[in-house]
GUDRENRO-302756 format. One record per residue (C-alpha): chain; x, y negated, z. Coordinates in nm, 2 decimals. Example, Ala and Ser with C-alpha at 12.3 -4.5 7.8 and 13.67 -1.06 7.14 Angstrom:
! residues 2
<roke = A; east = 1.23; north = 0.45; up = 0.78> .
<roke = A; east = 1.37; north = 0.11; up = 0.71> .
***
This chain:
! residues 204
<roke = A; east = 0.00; north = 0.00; up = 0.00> .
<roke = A; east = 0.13; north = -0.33; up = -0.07> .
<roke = A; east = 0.21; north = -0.61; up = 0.20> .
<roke = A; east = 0.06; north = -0.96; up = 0.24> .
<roke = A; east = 0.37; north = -1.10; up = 0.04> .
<roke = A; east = 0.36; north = -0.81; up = -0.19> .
<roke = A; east = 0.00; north = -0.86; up = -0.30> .
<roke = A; east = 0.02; north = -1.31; up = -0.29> .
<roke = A; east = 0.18; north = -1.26; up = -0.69> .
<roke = A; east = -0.10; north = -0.95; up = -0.84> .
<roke = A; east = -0.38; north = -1.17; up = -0.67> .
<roke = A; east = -0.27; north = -1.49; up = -0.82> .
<roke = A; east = -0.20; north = -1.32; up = -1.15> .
<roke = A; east = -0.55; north = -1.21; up = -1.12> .
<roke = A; east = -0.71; north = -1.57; up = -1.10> .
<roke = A; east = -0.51; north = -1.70; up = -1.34> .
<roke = A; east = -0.57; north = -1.47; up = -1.60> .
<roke = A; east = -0.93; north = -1.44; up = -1.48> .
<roke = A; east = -0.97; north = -1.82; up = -1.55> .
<roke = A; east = -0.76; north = -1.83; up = -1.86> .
<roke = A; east = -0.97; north = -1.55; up = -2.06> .
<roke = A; east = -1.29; north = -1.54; up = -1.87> .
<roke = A; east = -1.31; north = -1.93; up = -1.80> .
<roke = A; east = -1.21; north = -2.01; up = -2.21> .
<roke = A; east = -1.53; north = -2.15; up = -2.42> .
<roke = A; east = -1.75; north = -1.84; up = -2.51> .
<roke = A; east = -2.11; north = -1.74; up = -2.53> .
<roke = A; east = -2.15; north = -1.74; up = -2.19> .
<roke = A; east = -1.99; north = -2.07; up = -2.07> .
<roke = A; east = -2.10; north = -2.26; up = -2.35> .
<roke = A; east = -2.42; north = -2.16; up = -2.29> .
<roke = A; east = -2.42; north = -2.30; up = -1.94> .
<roke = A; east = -2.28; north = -2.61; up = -2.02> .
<roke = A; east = -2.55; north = -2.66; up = -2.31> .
<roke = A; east = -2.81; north = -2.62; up = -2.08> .
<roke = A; east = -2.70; north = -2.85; up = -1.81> .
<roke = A; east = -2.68; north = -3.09; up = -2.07> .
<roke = A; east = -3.01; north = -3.03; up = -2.20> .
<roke = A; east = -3.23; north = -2.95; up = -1.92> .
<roke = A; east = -3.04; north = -3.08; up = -1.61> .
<roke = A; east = -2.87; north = -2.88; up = -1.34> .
<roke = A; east = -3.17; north = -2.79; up = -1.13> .
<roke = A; east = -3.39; north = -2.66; up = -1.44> .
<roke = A; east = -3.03; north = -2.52; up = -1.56> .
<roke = A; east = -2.99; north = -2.36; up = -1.26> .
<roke = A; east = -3.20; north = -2.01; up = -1.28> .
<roke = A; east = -3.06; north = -1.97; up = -1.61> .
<roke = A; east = -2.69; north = -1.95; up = -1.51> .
<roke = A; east = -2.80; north = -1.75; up = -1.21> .
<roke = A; east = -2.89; north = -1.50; up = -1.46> .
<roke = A; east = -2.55; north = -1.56; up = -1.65> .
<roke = A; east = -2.35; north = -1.47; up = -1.30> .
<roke = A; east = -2.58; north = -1.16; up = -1.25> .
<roke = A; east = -2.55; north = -1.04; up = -1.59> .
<roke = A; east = -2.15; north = -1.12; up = -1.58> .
<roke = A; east = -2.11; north = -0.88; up = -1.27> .
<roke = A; east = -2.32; north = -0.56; up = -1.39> .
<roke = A; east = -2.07; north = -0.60; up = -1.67> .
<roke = A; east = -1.82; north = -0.62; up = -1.45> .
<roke = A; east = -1.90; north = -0.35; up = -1.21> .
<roke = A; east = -1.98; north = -0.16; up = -1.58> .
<roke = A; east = -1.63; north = -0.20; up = -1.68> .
<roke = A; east = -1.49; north = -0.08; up = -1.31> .
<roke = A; east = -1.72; north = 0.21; up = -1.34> .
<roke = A; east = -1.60; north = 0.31; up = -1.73> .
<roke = A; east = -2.01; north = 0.29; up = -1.86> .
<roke = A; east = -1.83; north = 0.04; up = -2.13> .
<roke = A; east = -1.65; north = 0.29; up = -2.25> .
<roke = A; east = -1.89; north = 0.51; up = -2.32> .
<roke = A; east = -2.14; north = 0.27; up = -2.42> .
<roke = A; east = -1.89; north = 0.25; up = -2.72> .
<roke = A; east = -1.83; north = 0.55; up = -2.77> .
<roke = A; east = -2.22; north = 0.59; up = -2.89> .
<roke = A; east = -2.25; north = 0.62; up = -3.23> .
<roke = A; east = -2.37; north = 0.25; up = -3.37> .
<roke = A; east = -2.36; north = 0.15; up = -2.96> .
<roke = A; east = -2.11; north = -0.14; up = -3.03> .
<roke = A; east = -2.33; north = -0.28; up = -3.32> .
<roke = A; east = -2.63; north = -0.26; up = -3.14> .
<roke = A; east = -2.54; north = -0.47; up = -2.88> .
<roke = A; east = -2.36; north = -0.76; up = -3.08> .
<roke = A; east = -2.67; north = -0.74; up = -3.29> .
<roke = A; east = -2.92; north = -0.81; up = -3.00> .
<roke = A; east = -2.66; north = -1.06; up = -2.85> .
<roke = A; east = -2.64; north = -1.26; up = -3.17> .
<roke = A; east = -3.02; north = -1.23; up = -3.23> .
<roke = A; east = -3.07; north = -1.41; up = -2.89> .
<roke = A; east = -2.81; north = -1.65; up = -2.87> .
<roke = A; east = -2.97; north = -1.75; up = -3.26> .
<roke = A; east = -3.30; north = -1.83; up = -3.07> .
<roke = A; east = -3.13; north = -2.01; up = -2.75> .
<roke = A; east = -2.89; north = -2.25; up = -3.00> .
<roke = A; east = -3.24; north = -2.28; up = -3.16> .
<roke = A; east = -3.43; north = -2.43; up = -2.84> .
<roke = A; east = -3.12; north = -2.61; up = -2.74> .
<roke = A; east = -3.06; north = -2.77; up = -3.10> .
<roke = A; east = -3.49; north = -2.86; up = -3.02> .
<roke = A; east = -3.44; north = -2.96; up = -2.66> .
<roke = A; east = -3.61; north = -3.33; up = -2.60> .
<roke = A; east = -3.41; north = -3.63; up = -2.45> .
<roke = A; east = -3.42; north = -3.62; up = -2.13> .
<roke = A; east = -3.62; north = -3.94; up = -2.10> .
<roke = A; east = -3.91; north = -3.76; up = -2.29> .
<roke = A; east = -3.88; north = -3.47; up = -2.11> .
<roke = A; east = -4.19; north = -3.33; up = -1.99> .
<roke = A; east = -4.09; north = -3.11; up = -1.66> .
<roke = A; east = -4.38; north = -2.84; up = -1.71> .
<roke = A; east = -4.19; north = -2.71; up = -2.03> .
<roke = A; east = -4.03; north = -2.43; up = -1.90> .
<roke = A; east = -3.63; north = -2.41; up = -1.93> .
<roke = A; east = -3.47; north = -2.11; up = -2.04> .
<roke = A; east = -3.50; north = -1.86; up = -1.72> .
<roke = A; east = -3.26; north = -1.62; up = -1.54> .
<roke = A; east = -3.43; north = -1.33; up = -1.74> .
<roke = A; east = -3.26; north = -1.53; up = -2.08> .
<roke = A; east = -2.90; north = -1.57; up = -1.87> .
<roke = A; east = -2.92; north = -1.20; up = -1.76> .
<roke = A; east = -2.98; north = -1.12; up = -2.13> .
<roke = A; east = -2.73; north = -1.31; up = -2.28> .
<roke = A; east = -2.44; north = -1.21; up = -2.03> .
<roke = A; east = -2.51; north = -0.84; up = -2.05> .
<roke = A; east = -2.52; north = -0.85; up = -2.45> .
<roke = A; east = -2.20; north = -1.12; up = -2.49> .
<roke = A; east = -1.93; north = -0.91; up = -2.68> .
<roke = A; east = -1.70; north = -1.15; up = -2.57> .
<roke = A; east = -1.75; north = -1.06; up = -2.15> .
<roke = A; east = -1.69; north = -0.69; up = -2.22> .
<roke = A; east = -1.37; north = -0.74; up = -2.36> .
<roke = A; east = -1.24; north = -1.06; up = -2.13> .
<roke = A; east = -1.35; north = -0.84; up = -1.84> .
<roke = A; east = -1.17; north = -0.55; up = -1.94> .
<roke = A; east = -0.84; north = -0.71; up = -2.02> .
<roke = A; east = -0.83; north = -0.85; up = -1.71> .
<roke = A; east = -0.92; north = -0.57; up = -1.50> .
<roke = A; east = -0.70; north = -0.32; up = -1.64> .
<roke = A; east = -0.41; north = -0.61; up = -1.65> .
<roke = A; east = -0.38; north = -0.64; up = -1.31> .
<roke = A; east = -0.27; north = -0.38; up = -1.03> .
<roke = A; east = -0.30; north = -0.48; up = -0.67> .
<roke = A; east = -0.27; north = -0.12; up = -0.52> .
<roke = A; east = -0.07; north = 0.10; up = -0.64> .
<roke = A; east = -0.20; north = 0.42; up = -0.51> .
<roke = A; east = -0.51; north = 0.36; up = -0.38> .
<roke = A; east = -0.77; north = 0.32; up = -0.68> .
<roke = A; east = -1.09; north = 0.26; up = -0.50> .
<roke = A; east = -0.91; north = -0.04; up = -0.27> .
<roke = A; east = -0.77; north = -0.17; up = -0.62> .
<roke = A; east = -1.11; north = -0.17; up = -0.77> .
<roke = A; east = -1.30; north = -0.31; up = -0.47> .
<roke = A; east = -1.09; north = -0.61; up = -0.44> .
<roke = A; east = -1.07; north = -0.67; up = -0.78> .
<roke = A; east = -1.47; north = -0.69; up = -0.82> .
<roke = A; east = -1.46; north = -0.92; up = -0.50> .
<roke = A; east = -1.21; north = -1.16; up = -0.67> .
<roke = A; east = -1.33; north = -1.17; up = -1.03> .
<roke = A; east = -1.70; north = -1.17; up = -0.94> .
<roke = A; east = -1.61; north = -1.53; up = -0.74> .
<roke = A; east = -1.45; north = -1.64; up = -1.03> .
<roke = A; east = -1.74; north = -1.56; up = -1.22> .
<roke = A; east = -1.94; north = -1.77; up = -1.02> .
<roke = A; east = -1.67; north = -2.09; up = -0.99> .
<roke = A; east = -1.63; north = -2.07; up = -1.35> .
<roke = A; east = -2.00; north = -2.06; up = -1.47> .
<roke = A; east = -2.08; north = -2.30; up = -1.22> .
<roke = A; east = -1.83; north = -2.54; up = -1.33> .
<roke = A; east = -1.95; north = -2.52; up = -1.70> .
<roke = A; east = -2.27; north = -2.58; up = -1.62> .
<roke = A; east = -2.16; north = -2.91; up = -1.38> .
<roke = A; east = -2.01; north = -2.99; up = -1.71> .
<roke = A; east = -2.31; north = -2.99; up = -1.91> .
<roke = A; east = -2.51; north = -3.14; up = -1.62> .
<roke = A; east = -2.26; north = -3.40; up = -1.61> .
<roke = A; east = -2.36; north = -3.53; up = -1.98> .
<roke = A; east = -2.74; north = -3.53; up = -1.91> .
<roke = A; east = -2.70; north = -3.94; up = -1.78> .
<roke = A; east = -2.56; north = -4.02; up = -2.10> .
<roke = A; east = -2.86; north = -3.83; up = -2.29> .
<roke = A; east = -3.12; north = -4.10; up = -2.23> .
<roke = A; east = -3.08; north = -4.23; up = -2.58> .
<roke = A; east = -3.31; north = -3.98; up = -2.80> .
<roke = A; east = -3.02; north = -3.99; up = -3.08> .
<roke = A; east = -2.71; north = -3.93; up = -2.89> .
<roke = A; east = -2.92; north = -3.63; up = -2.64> .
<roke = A; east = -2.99; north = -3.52; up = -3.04> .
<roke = A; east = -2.67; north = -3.55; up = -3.17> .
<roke = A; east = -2.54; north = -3.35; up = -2.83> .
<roke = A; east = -2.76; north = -3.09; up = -2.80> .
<roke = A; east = -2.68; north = -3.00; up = -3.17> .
<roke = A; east = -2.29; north = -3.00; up = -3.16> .
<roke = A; east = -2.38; north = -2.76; up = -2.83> .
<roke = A; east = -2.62; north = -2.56; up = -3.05> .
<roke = A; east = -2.35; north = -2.52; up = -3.29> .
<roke = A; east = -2.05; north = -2.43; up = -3.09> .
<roke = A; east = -2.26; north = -2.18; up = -2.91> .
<roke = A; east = -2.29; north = -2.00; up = -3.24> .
<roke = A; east = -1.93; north = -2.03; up = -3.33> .
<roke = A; east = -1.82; north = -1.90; up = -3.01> .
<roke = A; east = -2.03; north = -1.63; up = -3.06> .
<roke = A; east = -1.88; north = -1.55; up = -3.39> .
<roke = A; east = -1.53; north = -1.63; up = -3.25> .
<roke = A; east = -1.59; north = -1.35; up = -2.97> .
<roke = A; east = -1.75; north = -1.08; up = -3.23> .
<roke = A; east = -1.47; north = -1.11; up = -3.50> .
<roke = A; east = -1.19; north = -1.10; up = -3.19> .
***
């Protein structure tokens, strides 16, 4: 087992890698940000509940190998980009739609947690961030289930930090969306980088 010093460098490795590949623009965190800047943090905030949620039982998929053989299914890879792409299509869609926020009439419900669940447990890009960092990083050297555990505890806060921070991001933009043209102009470049991260993240 390692000592305090000896695990200071793996678990530091770990967050910065974690933040490096799972905190870099994708489906996911673009998504968050694109909401906060569309909706506001509050309405934004059930959404990116969802994204967390569906982030760890991805996670805690990869620790348990279901991932693996997930892919292994015949056609199992292209079915899962193929309903990820179908639903990030429809959220750039009500993103690209959203109204300024001066216009904005509250009872229109905001994308839920149900959507953010859906979206982070069919992002192609999460599977394979998660997995690189997860298998890149040893903290125990003979004790798998220790190694494991902590790693879930450490990457699932990081999965909250970094969604959270995206999404204060977004949120962060929503004063400066009063004008109808420039919340517009926003919400479609958002729109549109959603979909190119998603491309970016199928192609990789």
């Amino acid at each position: 087992m390692n000592g305090p010093n000896g695990l200071y460098y793996p678990i530091l490795t770990l967050l910065l890698t974690s933040l490096v590949i799972m905190g870099s623009p994708g489906p996911s965190t673009i998504s968050a940000t694109a909401m906060g800047a569309a909706y506001g943090f509050q309405r934004s905030l059930g959404y990116v509940c969802g994204l967390i949620a569906g982030t760890v039982v991805v996670l805690l998929a990869v620790a348990a190998g279901v991932v693996a053989i997930l892919l292994s299914v015949p056609h199992g890879a292209f079915a899962l980009t193929t309903v990820s792409a179908v639903y990030i299509l429809y959220l750039a869609f009500k993103i690209a739609t959203a109204p300024p926020l001066s216009r904005r009439n509250d009872n229109k419900a905001a994308p839920a947690f149900s959507g953010g669940f859906l979206l982070a447990v069919a992002n192609p890009k999460a599977y394979l961030a998660i997995a690189a960092v997860f298998a890149g990083a040893r903290l125990f050297q003979d004790q798998r289930l220790l190694d494991a555990t902590v790693k879930i505890a450490v990457l699932t806060g990081m999965i909250m930090a970094i969604h959270m921070v995206w999404l204060l991001v977004g949120a962060s933009l929503s004063r400066f969306l009063q004008d109808p043209m420039v919340s517009r102009i926003v919400n479609i470049v958002l729109a549109i980088l959603l979909i190119v991260a998603t491309v970016v993240a199928v192609l990789e």
